[in-house]
C-alpha positions as a Markdown table, in Angstrom:
| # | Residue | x | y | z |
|---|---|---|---|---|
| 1 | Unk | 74.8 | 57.8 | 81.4 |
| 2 | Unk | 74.2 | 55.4 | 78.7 |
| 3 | Unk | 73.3 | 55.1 | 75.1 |
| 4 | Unk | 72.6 | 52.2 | 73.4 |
| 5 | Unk | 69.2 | 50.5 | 73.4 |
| 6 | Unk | 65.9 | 50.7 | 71.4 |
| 7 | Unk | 62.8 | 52.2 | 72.8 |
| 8 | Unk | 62.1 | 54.3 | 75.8 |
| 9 | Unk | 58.4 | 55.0 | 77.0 |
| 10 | Unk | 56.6 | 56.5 | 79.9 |
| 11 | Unk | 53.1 | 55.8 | 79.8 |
| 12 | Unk | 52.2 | 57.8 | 83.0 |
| 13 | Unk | 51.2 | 61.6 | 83.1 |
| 14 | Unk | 52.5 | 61.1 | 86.5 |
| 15 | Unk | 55.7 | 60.4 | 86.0 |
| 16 | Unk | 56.2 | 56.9 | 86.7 |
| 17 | Unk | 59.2 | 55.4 | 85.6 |
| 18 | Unk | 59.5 | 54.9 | 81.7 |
| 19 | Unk | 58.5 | 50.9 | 80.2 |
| 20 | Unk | 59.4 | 49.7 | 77.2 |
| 21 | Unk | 56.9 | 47.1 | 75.4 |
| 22 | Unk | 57.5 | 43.0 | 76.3 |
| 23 | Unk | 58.9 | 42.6 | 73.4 |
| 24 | Unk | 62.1 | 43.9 | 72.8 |
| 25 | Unk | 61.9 | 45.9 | 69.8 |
| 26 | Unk | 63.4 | 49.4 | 70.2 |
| 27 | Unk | 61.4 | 51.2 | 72.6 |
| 28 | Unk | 63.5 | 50.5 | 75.4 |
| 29 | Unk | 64.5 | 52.9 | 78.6 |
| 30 | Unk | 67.5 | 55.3 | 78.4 |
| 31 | Unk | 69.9 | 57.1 | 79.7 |
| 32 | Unk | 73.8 | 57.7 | 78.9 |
| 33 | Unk | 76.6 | 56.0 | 78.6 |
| 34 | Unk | 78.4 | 54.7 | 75.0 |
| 35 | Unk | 79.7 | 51.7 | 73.7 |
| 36 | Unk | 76.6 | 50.1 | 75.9 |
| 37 | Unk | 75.5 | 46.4 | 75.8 |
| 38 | Unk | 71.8 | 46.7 | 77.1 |
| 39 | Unk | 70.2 | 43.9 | 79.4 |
| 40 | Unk | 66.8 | 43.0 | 80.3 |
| 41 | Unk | 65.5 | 41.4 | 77.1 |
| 42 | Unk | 68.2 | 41.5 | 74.6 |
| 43 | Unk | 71.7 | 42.7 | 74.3 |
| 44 | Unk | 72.9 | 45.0 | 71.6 |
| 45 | Unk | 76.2 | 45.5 | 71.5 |
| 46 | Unk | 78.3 | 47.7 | 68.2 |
| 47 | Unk | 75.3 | 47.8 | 66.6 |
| 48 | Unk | 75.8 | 51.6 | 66.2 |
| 49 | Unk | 72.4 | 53.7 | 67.6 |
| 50 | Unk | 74.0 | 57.4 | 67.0 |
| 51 | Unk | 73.0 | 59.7 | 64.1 |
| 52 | Unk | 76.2 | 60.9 | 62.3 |
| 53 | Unk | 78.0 | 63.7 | 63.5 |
| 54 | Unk | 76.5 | 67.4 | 62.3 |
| 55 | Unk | 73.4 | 65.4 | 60.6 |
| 56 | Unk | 70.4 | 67.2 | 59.5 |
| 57 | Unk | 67.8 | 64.6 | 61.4 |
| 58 | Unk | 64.0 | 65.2 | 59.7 |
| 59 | Unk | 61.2 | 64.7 | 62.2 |
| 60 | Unk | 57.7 | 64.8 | 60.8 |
| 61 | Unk | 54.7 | 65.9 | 63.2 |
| 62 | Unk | 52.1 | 63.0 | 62.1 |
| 63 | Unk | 49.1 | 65.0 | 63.8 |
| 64 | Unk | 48.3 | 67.3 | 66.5 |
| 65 | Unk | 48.0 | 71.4 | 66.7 |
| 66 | Unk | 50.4 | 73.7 | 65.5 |
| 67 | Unk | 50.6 | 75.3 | 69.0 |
| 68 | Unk | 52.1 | 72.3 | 70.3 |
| 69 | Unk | 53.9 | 71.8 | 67.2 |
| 70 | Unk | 55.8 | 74.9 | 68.1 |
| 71 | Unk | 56.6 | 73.7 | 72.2 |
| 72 | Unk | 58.0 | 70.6 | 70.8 |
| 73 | Unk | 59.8 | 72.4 | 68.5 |
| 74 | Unk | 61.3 | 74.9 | 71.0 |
| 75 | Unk | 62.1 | 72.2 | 73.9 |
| 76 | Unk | 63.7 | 69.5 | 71.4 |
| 77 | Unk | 65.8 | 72.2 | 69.9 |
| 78 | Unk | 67.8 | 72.7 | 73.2 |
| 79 | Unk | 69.5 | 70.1 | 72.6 |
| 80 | Unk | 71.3 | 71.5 | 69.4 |
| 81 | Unk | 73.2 | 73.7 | 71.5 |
| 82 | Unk | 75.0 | 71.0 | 72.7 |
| 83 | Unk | 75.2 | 68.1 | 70.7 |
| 84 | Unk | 76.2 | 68.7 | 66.7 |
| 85 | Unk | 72.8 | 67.8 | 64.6 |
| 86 | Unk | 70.2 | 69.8 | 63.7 |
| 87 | Unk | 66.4 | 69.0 | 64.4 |
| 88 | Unk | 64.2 | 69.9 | 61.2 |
| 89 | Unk | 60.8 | 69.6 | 61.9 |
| 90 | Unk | 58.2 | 68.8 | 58.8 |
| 91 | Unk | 54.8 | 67.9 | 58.5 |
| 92 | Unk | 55.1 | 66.2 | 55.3 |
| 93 | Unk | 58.0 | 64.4 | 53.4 |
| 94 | Unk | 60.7 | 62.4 | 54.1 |
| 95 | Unk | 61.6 | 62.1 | 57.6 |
| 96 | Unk | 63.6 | 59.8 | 60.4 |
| 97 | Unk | 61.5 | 60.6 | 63.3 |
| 98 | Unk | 57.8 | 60.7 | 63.5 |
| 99 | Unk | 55.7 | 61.7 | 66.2 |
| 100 | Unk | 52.3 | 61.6 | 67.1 |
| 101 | Unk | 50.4 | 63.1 | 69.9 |
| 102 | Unk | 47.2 | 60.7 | 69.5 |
| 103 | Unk | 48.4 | 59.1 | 72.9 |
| 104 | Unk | 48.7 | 58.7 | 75.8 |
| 105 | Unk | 51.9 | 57.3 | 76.4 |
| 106 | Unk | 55.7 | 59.4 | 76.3 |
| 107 | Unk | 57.8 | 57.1 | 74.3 |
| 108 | Unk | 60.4 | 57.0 | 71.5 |
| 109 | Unk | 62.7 | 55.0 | 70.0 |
| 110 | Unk | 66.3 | 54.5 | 70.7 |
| 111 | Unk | 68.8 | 56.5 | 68.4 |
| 112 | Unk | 69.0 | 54.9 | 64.9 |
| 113 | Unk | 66.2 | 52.3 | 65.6 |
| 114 | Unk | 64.0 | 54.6 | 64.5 |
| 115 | Unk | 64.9 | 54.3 | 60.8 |
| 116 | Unk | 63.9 | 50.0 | 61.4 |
| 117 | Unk | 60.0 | 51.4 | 62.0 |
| 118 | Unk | 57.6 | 51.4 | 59.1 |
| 119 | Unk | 57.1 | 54.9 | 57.8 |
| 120 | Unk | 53.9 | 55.1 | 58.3 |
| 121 | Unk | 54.2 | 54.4 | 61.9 |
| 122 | Unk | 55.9 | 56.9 | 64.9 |
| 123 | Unk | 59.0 | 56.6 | 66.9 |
| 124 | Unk | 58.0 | 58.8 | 69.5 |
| 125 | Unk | 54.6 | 58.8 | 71.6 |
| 126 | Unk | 54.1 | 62.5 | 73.2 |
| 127 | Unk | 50.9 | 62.0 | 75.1 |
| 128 | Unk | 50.4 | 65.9 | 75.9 |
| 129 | Unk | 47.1 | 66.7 | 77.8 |
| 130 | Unk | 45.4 | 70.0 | 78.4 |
| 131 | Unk | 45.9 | 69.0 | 82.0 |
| 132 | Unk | 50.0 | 68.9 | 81.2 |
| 133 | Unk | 51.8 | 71.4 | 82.8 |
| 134 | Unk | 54.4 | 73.5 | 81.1 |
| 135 | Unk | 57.3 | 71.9 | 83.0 |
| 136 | Unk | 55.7 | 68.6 | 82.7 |
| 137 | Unk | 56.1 | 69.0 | 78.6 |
| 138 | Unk | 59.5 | 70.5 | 78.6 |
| 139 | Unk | 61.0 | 67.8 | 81.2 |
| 140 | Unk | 59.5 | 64.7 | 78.9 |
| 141 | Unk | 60.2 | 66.3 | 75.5 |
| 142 | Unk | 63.7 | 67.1 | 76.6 |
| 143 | Unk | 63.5 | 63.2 | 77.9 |
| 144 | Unk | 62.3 | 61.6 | 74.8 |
| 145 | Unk | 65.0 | 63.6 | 72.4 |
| 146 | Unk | 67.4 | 62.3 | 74.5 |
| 147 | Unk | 67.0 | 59.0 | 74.0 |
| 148 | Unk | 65.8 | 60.0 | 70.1 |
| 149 | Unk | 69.3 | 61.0 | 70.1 |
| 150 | Unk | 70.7 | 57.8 | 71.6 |
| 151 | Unk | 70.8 | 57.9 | 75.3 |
| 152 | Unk | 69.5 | 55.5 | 78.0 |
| 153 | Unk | 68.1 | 55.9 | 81.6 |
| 154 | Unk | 70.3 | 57.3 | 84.2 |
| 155 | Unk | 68.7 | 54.4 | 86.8 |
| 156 | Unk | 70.4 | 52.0 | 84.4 |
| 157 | Unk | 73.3 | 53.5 | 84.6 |
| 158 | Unk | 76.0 | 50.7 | 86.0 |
| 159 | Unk | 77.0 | 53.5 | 88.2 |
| 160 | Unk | 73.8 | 53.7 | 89.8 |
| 161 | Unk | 73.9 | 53.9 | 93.7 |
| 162 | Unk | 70.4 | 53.3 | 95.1 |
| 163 | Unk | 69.8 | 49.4 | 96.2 |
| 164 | Unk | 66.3 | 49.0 | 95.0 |
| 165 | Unk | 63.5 | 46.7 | 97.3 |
| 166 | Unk | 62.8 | 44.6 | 94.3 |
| 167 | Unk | 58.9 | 43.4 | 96.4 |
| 168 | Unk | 58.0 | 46.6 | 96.3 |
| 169 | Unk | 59.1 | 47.9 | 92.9 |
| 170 | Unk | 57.1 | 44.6 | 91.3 |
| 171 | Unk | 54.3 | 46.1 | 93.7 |
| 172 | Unk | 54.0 | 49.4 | 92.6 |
| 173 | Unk | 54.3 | 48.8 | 89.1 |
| 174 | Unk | 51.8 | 45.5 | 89.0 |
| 175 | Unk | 50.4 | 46.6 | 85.8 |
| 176 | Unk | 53.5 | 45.7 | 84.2 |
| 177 | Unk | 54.8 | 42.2 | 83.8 |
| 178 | Unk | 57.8 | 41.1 | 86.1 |
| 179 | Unk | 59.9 | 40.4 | 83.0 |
| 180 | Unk | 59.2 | 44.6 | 81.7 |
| 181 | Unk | 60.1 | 45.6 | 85.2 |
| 182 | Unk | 62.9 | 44.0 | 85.4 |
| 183 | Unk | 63.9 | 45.2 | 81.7 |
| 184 | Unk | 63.0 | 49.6 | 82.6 |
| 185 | Unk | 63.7 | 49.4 | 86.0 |
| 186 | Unk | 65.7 | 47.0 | 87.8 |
| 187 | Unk | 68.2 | 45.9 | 85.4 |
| 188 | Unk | 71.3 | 47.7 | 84.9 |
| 189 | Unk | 72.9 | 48.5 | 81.5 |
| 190 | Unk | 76.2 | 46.6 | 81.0 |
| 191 | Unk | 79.1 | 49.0 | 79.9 |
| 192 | Unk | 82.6 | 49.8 | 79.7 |
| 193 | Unk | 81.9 | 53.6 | 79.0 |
| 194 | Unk | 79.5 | 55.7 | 81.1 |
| 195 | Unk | 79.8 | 58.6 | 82.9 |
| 196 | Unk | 79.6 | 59.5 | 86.7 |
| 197 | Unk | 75.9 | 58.4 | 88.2 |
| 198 | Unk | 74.3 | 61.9 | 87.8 |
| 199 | Unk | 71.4 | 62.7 | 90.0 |
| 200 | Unk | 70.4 | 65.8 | 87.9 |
| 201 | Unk | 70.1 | 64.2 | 85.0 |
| 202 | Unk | 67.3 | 64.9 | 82.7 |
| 203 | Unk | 67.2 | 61.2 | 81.8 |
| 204 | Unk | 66.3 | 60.1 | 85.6 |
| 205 | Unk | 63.3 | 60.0 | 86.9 |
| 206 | Unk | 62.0 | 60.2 | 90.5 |
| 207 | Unk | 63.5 | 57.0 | 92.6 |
| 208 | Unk | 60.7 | 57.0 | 95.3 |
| 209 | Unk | 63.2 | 56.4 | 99.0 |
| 210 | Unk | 59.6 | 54.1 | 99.8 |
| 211 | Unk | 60.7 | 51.6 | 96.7 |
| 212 | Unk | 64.8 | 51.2 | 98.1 |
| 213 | Unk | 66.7 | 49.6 | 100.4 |
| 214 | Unk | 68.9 | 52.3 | 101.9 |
| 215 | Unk | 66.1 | 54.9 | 102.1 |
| 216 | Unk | 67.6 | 56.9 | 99.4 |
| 217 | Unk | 65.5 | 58.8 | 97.1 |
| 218 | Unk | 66.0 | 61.1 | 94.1 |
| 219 | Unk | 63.3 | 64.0 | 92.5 |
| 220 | Unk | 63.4 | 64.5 | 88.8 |
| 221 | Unk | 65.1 | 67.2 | 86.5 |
| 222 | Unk | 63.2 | 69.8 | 83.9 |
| 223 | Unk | 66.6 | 70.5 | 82.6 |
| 224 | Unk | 69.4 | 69.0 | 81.3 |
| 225 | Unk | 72.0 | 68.8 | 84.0 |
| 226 | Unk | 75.7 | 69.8 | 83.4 |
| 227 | Unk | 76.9 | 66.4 | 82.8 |
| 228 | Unk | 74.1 | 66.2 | 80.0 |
| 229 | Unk | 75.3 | 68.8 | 78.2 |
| 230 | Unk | 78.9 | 67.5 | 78.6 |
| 231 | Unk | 78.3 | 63.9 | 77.7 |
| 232 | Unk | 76.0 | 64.8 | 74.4 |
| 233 | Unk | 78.8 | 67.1 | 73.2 |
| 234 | Unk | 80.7 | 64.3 | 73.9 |
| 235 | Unk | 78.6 | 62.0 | 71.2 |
| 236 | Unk | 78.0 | 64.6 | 68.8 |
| 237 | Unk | 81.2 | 67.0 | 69.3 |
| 238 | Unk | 81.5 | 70.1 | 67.2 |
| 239 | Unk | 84.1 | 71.1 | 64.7 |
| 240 | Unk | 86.4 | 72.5 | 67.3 |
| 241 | Unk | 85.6 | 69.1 | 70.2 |
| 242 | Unk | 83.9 | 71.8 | 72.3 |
| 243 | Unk | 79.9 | 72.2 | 72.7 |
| 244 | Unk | 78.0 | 75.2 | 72.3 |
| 245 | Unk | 77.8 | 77.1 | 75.5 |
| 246 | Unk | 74.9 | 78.7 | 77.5 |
């Protein structure tokens, strides 16, 4: 895995692979892996994306219902069984991530980058439908806290085995420039620290066989993998170096 870059987003309900905006300013793709210096369209490296260890981390609901003010709630909090922060959410007030549901997009920032955005703007896009299915919601809003909490795409992992057919990944994502493809798809994070590649990652998406070079394909997660659990516990420990168990 790897941590260590600015803003994630996914702008499909389909679950196309996540794209960050042209210009590098947060919202980049994610996965795990620390100590990371993130390619594509700029390198950050020290720069220090993690929230401190057993912090309190405020996130404000900007709009939408209280019903899915309560399934965000529920999925996001997941992750405090394994990694040592606590999510409180707020719908007024101070807080240092914001979320809006006015889209159509499933996005957030890096990590820390989300205190660099104005406060009256959100770090994380959750583009929930009527149409969205339950495990459609819970795999994305399990995605987007991930990399809220710091972590990168596992397809940028440098561990990352598939070979892609570079033709027909600019192809089948034509709507994006070459330069943004390169940057959420192709390009590999550079790091020193990241764990095994991990196909059951919640921070991988499906790697269609059609789009590589050695036929090899992968289907997405709704849950976070062993290795996820691990590896957050890993940048957040508890008091006693061990995560929370099932």
């Amino acid at each position: 895995m790897s941590s260590d870059s600015d803003y994630d987003s996914d702008d499909s309900e389909n679950d196309s692979m996540c794209g960050a905006d042209d210009n590098f300013n947060g919202e980049v793709t994610g996965g795990r892996s620390l100590g990371v210096e993130a390619s594509g369209q700029g390198a950050y490296r020290g720069r220090g994306i993690k929230w401190k260890i057993g912090q309190t981390i405020h996130v404000k609901f900007m709009d939408g219902t209280s019903s899915n003010h309560y399934k965000v709630e529920k999925i996001a909090k997941t992750w405090e069984k394994y990694a040592n922060v606590t999510f409180n959410f707020v719908t007024k007030g101070y807080s240092d991530i914001r979320i809006t549901f006015n889209t159509d997009r499933w996005s957030s920032r890096i990590g820390t980058y989300a205190l660099n955005v104005s406060k009256n703007e959100p770090t994380m896009n959750l583009g929930i439908k009527r149409r969205t299915k339950p495990e459609t919601l819970k795999r994305h809003v399990l995605h987007e806290f991930g990399h809220a909490l710091g972590l990168l795409h596992e397809h940028q992992s440098p561990a990352f085995p598939i070979v892609w057919n570079e033709k027909k990944v600019f192809a089948k994502n034509s709507h994006w420039s070459k330069e943004k493809v390169r940057h959420n798809i192709l390009n590999k994070a550079r790091s020193t620290n990241y764990t095994k590649f991990d196909p059951r990652s919640i921070m991988l998406y499906n790697v269609d066989k059609r789009l590589t070079k050695n036929g090899r394909g992968i289907k997405r997660s709704n849950t976070l993998s062993k290795t996820d659990k691990e590896f957050i516990g890993e940048m957040y420990p508890f008091p006693d170096s061990d995560s929370s168990s099932d």
